[in-house]
C-alpha positions in Angstrom: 73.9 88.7 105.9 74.0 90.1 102.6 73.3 94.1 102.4 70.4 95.2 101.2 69.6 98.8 99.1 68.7 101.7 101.3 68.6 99.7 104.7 71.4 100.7 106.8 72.8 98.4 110.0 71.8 95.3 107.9 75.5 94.2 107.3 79.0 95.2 107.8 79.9 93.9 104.7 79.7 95.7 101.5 79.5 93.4 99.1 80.9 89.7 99.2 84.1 88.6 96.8 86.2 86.0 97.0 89.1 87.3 98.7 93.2 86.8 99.0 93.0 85.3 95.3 94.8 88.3 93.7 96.5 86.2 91.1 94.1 84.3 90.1 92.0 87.1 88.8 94.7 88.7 86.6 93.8 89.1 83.1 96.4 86.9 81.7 96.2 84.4 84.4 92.3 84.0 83.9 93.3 83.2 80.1 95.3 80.6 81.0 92.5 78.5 83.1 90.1 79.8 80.6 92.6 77.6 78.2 92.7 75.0 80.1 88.9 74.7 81.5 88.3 74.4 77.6 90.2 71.2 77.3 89.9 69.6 81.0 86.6 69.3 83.5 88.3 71.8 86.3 85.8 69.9 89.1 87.5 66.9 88.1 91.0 67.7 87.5 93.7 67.1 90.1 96.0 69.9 91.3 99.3 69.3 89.1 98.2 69.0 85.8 96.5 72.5 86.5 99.9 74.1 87.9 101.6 73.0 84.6 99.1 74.8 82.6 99.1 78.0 84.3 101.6 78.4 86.8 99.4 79.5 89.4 99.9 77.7 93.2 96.3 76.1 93.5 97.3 75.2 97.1 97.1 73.2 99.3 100.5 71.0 97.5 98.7 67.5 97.9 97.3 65.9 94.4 94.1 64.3 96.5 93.3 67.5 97.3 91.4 68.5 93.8 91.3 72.1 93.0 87.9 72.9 92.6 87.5 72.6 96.6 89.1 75.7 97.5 89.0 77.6 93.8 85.8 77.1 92.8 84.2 80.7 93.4 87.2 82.4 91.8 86.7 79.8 88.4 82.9 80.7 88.7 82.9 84.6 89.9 85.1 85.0 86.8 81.9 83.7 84.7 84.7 80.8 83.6 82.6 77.5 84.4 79.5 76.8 85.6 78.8 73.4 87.9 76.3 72.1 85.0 76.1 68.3 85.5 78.4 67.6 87.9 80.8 69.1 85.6 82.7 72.4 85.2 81.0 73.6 82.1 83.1 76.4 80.4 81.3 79.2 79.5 80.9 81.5 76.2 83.2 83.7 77.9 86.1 81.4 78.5 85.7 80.3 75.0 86.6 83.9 74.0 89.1 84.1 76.4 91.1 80.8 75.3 91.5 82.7 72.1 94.7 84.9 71.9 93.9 88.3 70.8 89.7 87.5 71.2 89.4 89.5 73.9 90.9 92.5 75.9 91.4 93.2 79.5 88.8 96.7 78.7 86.3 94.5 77.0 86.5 91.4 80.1 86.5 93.5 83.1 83.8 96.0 81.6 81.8 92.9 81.0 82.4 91.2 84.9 81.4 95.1 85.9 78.2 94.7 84.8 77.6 91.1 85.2 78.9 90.7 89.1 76.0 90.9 91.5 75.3 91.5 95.1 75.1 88.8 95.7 76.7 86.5 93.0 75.3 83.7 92.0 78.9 81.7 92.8 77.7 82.5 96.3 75.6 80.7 98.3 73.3 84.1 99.6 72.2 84.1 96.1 68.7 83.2 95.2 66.6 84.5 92.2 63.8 86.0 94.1 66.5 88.5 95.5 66.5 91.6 93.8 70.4 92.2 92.5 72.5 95.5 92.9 75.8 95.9 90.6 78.4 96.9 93.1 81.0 97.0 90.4 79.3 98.6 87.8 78.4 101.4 90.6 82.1 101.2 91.4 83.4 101.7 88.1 80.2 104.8 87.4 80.8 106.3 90.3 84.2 106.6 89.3 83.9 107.6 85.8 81.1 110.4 86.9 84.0 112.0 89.4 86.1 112.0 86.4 83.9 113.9 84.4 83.1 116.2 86.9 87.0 116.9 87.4 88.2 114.6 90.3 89.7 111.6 89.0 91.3 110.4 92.1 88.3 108.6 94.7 89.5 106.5 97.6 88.0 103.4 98.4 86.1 104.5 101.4 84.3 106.8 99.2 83.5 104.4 96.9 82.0 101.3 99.1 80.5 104.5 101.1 78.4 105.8 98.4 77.6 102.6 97.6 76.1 101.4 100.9 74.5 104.6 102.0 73.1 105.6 98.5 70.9 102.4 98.4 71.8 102.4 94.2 71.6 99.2 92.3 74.8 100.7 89.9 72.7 101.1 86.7 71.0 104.6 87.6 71.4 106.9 84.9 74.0 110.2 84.4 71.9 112.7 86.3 71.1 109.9 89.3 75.7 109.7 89.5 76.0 113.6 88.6 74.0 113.9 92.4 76.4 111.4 94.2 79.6 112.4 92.4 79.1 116.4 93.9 78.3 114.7 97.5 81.2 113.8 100.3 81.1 110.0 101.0 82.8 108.2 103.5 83.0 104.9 105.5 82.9 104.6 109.4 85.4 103.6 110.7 85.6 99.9 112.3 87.5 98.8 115.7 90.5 96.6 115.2 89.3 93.5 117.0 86.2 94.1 114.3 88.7 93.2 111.2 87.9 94.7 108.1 84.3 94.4 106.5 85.2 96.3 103.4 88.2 94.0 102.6 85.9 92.0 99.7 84.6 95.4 98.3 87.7 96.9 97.6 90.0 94.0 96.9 87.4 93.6 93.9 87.7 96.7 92.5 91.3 96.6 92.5 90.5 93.8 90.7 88.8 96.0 88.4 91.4 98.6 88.1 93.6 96.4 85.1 91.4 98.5 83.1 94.0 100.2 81.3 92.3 103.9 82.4 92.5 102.8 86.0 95.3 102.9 88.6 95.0 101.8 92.3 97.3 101.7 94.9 96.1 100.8 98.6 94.1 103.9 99.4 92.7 105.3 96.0 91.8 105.0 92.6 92.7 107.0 89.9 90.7 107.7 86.3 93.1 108.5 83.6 90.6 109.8 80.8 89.6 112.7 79.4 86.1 113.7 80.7 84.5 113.1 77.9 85.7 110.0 77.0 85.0 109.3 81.1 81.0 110.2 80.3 81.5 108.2 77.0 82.2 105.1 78.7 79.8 105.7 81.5 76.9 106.3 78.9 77.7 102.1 77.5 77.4 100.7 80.9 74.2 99.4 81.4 73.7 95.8 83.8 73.2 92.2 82.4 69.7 91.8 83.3 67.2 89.3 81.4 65.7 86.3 82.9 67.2 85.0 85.3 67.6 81.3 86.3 66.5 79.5 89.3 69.4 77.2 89.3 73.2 79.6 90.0 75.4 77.8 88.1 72.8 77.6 85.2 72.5 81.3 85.7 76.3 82.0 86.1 76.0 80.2 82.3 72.9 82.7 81.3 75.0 85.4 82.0 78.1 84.4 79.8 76.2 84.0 76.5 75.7 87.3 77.0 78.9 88.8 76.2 79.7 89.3 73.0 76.2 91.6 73.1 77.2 93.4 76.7 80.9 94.5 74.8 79.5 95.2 71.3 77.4 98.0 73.0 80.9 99.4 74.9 82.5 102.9 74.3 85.8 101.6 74.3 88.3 104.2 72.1 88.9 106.8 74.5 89.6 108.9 71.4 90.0 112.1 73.0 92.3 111.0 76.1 94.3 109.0 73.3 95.3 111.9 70.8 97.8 109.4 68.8 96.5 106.5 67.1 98.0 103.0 67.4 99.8 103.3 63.9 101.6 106.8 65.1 103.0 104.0 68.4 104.1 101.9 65.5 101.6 99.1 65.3 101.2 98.7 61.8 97.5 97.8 61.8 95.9 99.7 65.0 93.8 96.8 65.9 92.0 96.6 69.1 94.6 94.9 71.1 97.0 97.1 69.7 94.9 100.4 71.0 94.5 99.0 74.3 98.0 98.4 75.4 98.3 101.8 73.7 95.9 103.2 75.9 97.7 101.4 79.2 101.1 102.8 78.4 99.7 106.6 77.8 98.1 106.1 81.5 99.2 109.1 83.2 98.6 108.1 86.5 100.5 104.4 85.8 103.6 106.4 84.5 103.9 109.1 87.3 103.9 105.9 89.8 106.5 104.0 87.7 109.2 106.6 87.2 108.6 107.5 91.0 109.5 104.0 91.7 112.0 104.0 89.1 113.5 107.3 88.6 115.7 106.1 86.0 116.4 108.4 83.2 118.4 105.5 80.7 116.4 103.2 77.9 115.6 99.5 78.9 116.4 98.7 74.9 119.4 101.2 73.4 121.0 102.2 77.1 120.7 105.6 76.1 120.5 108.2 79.1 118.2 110.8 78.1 118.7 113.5 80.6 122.4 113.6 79.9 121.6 114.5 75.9 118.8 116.5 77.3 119.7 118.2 80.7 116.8 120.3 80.7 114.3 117.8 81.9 114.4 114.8 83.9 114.2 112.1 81.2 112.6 111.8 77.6 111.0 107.9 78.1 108.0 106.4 77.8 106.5 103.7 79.9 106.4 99.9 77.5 103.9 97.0 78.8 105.5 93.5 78.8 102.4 91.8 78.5 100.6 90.3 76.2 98.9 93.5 74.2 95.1 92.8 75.3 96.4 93.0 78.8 96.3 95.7 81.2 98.4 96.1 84.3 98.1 93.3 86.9 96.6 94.5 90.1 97.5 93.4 94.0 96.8 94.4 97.7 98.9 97.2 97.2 97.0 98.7 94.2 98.3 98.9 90.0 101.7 96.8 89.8 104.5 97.7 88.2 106.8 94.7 87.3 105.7 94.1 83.7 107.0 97.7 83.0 109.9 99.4 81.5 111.2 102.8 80.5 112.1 103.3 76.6 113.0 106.2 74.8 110.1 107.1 71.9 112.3 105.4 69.2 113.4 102.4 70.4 109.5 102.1 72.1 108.2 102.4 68.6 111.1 100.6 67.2 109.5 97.6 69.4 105.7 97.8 68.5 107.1 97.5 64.7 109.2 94.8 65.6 105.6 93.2 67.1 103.4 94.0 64.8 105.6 92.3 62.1 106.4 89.2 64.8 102.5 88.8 64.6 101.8 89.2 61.0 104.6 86.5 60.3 102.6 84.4 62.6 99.5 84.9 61.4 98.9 85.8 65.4 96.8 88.5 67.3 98.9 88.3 70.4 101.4 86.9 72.4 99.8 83.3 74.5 100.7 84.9 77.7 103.0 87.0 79.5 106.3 84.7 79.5 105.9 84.6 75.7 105.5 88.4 75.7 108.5 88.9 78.0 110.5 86.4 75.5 109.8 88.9 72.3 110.6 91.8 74.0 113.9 90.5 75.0 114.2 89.2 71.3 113.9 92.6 70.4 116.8 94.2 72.9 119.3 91.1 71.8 118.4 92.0 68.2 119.0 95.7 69.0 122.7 94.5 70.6 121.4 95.4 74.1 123.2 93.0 76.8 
C-alpha cells in the first residue's frame, strides 16, 4: 500500500523505487541506453545487442529472455521511454541525453527530483485520481534547507522520517522547510525478520546524490554548498505538475517534454561555494559541462572521503610527492574526475564512489583541463561519449606528460 500524506500506520514503505539497479541509474550509464533507446525499440530488443551498447549485465544471460521484462521500470522511472504503442517510445529527455555535452548530471537529476512521484507512474499503484507527493524533491529541500541553516550532514533516517511524519508533498515553500529543518526527525526502528521498508527510499536518493554538491555514504548525506547558494537552489525547485494523463506511460511521456522548461528555471552556478571560475581550472571556455565537473572536484565532502581512502601525497600525472617538497602539510593535490565532464560521481549501496578519481597536483590538474578543452575544440565536441573515452584522454594526457 502506497503511503499516503499525514496518515501514519498506512505503510511501512516510504516511497516505492526500483531497487538493487544501482548501475543502471548512473549518469553515464543512463546516457548510454538513452543512446541506444534512440536508435532501437528497448521492448523489442533482445538482451546482447543491448550489452554491446552499454556494457551494463541486463541479466538473466539468455537472448529469449528480452530485457524489458525485468528492466522496464528502471528504462521508464528514468523518464527514458514510455510503453506508447506497444513500443518503447524515447522520450524528450533521452533525446537530450543521447547528445554528448546536452545535458549535465545537475540539470538530469534536479529534473527526476522534481518529476519522480509517490507513486510513479512506472508503477502500477499509480492512478491519476491519486494526489502525488515529490519524495525526492522533499529529499533534496529538506536537504538543502539543513544546509542553509548550518547542518549539511542529514542521515537517511532523518530524511525518509521527516518525510513520512510531516505529511509534505516536497514543494512547500522556504518558511514550510525552515520549520522541519530546526525539528529532530527520526525513523523507528524495524525488527530483523521485518527486512528493511526504507531500502527504496534511500537507495533513491543515493541515486540522487551524483549531484556534484552531494556526497553519501551508507548512513548520511552531505551538502557541500555555501548556504546561500544551498537556499539559491532550493528557491528553483518547484514540482512538474500540469495535467496529468490518464494513461502512465502517456503520462511518463507528458512529463519529459517538460524538461528543457523544468532546467531553464534551475539555480545551477553555485557561485558563491565555487569562488574560481572554470577558466582559472583551465577550461578555456567555462561552459556548463566544464563548471560542473568543476563544481564535483571542489566538493569538500567528496575529497575529505578520497584522500581518507587514499592518503597518498604523490601526483597520478607528474609522480611528484608533494609533502616531501612541502613537509609542512600533508599533501598539496587536488581531487581530478575521470568522467565524462557533465558527469558527477557514480553512486552505490555504500554511498558517493570513488573509482573514477585521482589525486593531481594544481599544475599538472590544470595542465589536463587545458589539454581537454583543446582535445574538444579540435573535435568540434562538448564532451567525452562516455566514461571509457574519458579514461582513454586522461591517460593520453599522463603518456604525453612521460608518466609510465
Amino acid at each position: 500500500m502506497v503511503s499516503q500524506p499525514g496518515v501514519m500506520g498506512r505503510s511501512t514503505v516510504a516511497w516505492r523505487w526500483d531497487q538493487g539497479r544501482f548501475a543502471f541509474f548512473q549518469f553515464d550509464e543512463l546516457r548510454k541506453i538513452a543512446k541506444f533507446a534512440i536508435q532501437h525499440d528497448l521492448k523489442a530488443t533482445a538482451r546482447t545487442p543491448l550489452v554491446e551498447a552499454t556494457g551494463l549485465p541486463f541479466r538473466p544471460i539468455n537472448d529469449e529472455y528480452p530485457p524489458w521484462r525485468n528492466y522496464s521500470r528502471v528504462f521508464r522511472t528514468a523518464m527514458l521511454v514510455g510503453n506508447i504503442d506497444d513500443k518503447a517510445a524515447p522520450t524528450r529527455v533521452a533525446h537530450f541525453l543521447a547528445q554528448d555535452g546536452q545535458v549535465t548530471s545537475d540539470e538530469y537529476f534536479h529534473f527526476l527530483a522534481q518529476a519522480f512521484t509517490d507513486p510513479h507512474p512506472s508503477f502500477q499503484e499509480w492512478a491519476s485520481t491519486t494526489t502525488p507527493r515529490y519524495p525526492l524533491l522533499f529529499a533534496l529541500k529538506f536537504l538543502l534547507a539543513r544546509a542553509n541553516a548550518g547542518a549539511p550532514v542529514v542521515t537517511f533516517p532523518e530524511i525518509i522520517g521527516a518525510y513520512v511524519e510531516s505529511g509534505f508533498d516536497g514543494d512547500e515553500d522556504q518558511s514550510s522547510f525552515i520549520g522541519l529543518a530546526n525539528r529532530a526527525w527520526s525513523r523507528p526502528l524495524r525488527r530483523p525478520r521485518q527486512g528493511d521498508p526504507d531500502r527504496q527510499a534511500r537507495e533513491s536518493i543515493q541515486v540522487l546524490s551524483q549531484i556534484t554538491y552531494l556526497s553519501a555514504t551508507s548512513s548520511e548525506v552531505t551538502v557541500s554548498l555555501d548556504r546561500r547558494d544551498a537556499l539559491d537552489v532550493f528557491l528553483s525547485l518547484a514540482a512538474i505538475r500540469g495535467s496529468e494523463t490518464s494513461d502512465s506511460e502517456a503520462e511518463i511521456t507528458r512529463r519529459a517534454s517538460l524538461f528543457e522548461g523544468a532546467v531553464a528555471g534551475l539555480e545551477l552556478d553555485y557561485s558563491k561555494t565555487v569562488l574560481d571560475q572554470a577558466l582559472e581550472a583551465g577550461f578555456a571556455e567555462g561552459t556548463r559541462v566544464e563548471r560542473t565537473h568543476v563544481v564535483l572536484e571542489r566538493n569538500a565532502a567528496v575529497r575529505n572521503a578520497f584522500f581518507n581512502a587514499h592518503p597518498t601525497a604523490n601526483c597520478d600525472v607528474c609522480g611528484r610527492d608533494t609533502h616531501q617538497e612541502y613537509p609542512w602539510v600533508d599533501r598539496v593535490l587536488d581531487i581530478h574526475h575521470v568522467l565524462p565532464l557533465c558527469s558527477g560521481t557514480r553512486s552505490s549501496g555504500e554511498g558517493t564512489t570513488l573509482t573514477d578519481l585521482v589525486a593531481v597536483c594544481p599544475t599538472c590538474h590544470r595542465a589536463v583541463h587545458r589539454y581537454y578543452a583543446k582535445w574538444m575544440k579540435e573535435r568540434d565536441r562538448k564532451d567525452f561519449h562516455d566514461g571509457s573515452e574519458a579514461r582513454e584522454i586522461y591517460d593520453a594526457v599522463k603518456r604525453s606528460r612521460g608518466t609510465p
